[in-house]
C-alpha positions as CSV (number, residue, x, y, z in Angstrom):
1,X,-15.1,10.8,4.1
2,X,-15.6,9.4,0.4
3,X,-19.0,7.1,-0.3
4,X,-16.0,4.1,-0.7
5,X,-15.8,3.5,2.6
6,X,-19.5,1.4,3.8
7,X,-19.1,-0.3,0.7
8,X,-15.6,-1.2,0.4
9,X,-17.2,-3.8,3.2
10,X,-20.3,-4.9,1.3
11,X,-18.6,-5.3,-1.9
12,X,-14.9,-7.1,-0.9
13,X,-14.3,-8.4,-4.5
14,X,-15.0,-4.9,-6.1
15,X,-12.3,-3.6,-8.1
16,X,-12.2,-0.4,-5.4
17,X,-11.6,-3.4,-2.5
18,X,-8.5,-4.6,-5.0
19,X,-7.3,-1.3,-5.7
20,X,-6.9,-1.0,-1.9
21,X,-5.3,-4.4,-1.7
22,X,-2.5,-3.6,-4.0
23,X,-1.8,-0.7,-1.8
24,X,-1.7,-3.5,1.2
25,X,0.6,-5.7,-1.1
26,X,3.1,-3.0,-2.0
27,X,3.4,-2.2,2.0
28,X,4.1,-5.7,2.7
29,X,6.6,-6.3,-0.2
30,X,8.5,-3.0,0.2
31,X,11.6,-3.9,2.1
32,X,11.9,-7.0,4.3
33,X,9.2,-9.3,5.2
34,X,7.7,-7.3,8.2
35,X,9.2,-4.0,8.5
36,X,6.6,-1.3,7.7
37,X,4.2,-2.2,10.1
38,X,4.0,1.4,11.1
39,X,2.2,3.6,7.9
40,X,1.7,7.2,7.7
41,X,-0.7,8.1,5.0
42,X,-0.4,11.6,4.0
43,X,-1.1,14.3,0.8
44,X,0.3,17.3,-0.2
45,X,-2.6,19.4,0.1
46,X,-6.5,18.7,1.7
47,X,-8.8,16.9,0.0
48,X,-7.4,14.3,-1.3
49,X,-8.8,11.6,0.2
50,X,-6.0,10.6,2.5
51,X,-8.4,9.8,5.3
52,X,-10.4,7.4,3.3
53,X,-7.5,5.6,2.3
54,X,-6.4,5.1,5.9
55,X,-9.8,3.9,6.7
56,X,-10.0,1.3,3.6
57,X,-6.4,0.1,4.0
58,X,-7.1,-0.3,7.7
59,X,-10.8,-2.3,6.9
60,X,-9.0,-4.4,4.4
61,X,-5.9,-5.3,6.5
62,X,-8.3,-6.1,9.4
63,X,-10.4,-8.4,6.9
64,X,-7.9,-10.1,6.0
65,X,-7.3,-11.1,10.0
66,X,-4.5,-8.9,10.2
67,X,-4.4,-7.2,13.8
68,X,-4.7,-3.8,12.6
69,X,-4.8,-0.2,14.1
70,X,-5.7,3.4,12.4
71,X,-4.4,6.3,14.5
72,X,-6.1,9.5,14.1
73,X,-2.7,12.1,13.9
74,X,-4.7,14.6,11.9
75,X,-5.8,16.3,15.1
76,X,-7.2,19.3,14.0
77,X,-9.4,18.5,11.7
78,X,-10.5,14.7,13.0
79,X,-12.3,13.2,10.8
80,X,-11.6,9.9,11.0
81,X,-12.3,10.3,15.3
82,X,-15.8,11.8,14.1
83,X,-16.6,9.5,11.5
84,X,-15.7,6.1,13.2
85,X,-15.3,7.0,17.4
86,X,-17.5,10.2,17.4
87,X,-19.0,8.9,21.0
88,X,-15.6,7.6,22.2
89,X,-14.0,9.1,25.3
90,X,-11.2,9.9,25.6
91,X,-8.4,9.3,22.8
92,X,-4.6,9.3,22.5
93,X,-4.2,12.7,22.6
94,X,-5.7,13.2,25.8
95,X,-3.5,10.8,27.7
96,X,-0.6,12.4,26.2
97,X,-1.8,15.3,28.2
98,X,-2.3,13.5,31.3
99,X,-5.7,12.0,31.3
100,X,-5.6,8.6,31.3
101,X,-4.4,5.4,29.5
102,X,-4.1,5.5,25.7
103,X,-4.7,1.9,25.6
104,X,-8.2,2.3,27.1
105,X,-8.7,4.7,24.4
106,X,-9.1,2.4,21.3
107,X,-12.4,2.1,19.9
108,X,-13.5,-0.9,17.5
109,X,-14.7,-0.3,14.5
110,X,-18.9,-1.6,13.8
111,X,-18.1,-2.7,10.8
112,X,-14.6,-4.5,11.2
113,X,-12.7,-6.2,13.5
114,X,-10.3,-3.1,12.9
115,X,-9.0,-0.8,16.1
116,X,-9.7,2.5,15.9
117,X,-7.5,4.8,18.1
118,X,-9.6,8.4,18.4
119,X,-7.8,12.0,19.0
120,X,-9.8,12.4,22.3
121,X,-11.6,15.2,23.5
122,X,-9.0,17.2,24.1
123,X,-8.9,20.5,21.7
124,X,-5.7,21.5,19.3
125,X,-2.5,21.9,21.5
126,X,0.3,24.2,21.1
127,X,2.5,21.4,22.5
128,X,4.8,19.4,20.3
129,X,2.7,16.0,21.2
130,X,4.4,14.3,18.2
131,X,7.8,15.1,19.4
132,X,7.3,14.0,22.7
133,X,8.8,10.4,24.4
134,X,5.2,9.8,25.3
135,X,4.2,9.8,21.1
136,X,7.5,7.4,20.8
137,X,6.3,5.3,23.3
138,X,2.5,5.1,22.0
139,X,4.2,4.0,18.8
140,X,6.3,1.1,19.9
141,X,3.6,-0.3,22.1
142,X,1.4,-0.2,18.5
143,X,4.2,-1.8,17.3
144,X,4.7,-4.5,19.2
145,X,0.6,-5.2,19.5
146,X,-0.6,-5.2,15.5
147,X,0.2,-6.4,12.5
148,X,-0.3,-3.0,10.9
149,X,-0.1,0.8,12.3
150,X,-2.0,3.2,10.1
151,X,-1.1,6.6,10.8
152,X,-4.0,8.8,8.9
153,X,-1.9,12.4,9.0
154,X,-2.2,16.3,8.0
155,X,-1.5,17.2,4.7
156,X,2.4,17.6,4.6
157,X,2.4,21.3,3.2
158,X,-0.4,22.8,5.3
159,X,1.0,21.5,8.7
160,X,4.8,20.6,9.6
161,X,4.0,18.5,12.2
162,X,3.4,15.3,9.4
163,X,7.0,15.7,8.9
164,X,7.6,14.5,12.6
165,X,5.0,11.8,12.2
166,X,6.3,10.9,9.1
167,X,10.0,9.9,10.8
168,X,8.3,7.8,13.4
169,X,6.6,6.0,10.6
170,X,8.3,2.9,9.0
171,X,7.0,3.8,5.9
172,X,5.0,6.9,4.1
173,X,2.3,6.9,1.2
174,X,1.6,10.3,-0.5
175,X,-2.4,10.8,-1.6
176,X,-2.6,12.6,-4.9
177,X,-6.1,13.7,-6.6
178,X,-6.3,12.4,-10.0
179,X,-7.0,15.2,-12.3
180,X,-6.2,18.0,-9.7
181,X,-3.3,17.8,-7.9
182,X,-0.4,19.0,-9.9
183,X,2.6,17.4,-10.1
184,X,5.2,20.1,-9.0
185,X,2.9,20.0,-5.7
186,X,3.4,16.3,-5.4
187,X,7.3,16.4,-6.0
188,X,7.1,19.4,-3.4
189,X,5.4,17.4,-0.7
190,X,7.9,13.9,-1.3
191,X,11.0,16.9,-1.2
192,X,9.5,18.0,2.2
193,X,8.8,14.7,4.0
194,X,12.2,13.6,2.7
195,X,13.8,16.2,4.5
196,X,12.6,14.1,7.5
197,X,14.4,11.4,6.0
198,X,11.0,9.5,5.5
199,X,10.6,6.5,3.8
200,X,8.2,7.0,0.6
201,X,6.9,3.9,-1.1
202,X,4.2,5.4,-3.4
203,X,2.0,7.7,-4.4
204,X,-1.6,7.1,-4.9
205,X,-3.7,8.4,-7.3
206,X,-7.6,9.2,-5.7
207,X,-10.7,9.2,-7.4
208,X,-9.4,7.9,-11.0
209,X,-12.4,8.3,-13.6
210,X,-10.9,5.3,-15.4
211,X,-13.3,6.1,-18.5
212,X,-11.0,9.1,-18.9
213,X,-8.0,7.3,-18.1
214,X,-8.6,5.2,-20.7
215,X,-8.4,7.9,-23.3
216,X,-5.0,8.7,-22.2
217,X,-2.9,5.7,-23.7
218,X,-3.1,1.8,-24.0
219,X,-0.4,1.1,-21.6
220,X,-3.0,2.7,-18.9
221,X,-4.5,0.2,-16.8
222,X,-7.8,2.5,-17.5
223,X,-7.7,1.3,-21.0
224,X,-8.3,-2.3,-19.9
225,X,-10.9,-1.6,-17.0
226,X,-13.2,-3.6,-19.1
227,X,-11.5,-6.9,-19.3
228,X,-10.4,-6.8,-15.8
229,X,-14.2,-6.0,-14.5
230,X,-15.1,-9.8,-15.0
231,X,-12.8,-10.2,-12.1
232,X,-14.7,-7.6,-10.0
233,X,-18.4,-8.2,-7.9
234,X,-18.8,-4.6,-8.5
């Protein structure tokens, strides 16, 4: 995952922390007071950072005393298992398969009081886990127990699965790579997940070189980074 994440926690009042923040605000202020409680974070292609965000936006929520979970749907690559529950047991995947209780399975995070629910040790399935009442049922009980689900998912164009996820989800953020990620690949990925009829309340922009963003125009919020720093403990 990105070099963000350890100090997103050591530095709370850095403009990254904020950044992340704003991403919490516009979840909570989309819709009605309390209804995407259940996020699926998502790209249109890999790396693009869609991991870290879950992590950050999961660290912040849970700083901020919200009861929050990140759910590691991105179960064939797992990063988020590796880097935060790599000695855990077994995870969610594996009692979807039979073994066990997914709510023994979450794992807290050392640096948070955020929940951490791990894929498990059970290898990449040809079973449609996401489709299954057992996935519904793992959701609702998240649900009803946090303040805030974060769903870290598959890149929406490599894998069809994150469509599924995504219609479970309450709401859906698309990860884009400043500077890389093209925007007829971005309008691509929103056209796929809203085939699933998923909610999308943003897109965010990843690894913004703000001295180059402020080149680009002064209605940019790069070309004010400056003024704004004095708010920042960077």
């Amino acid at each position: 995952m990105g070099s963000r994440v350890a100090p997103l926690v050591k530095k709370p009042l850095s403009g990254f922390a904020e950044s992340i923040r704003s991403i919490r605000s516009t979840i909570s202020l989309s819709g009605e007071p309390g209804k995407n409680k259940v996020v699926a974070i998502t790209s249109a292609v890999p790396g693009e950072g869609k991991t870290t965000t879950s992590v950050c936006l999961g660290r912040i929520s849970a700083m901020a005393g919200s009861r929050t979970l990140v759910i590691d749907c991105d179960i064939r690559r797992r990063r988020l298992s590796n880097a935060l529950a790599g000695r855990a047991g077994n995870g969610w995947l594996d009692s979807l398969l039979g073994a066990g209780d997914f709510k023994t399975a979450v794992h807290k995070d050392n640096k948070t009081d955020l929940d951490i629910l791990p894929a498990g040790k059970s290898r990449t399935t040809t079973k449609d886990v996401f489709g299954t009442k057992a996935f519904v049922e793992l959701i609702a009980w998240a649900k009803q127990e946090y303040d805030l689900v974060v769903l870290d998912c598959p890149p929406v164009l490599a894998v069809a699965e994150t469509m599924i996820i995504s219609s479970r989800a309450d709401a859906v953020i698309v990860n884009a790579l400043w500077g890389e990620t093209r925007a007829p690949v971005v309008r691509n990925a929103i056209a796929t997940l809203g085939k699933a009829r998923a909610n999308i309340i943003g897109v965010v922009l990843t690894s913004v070189n703000l001295k180059k963003q402020s080149r680009y125009g002064d209605a940019s919020y790069g070309a004010y980074y400056q003024a704004y720093r004095k708010y920042y403990a960077e």
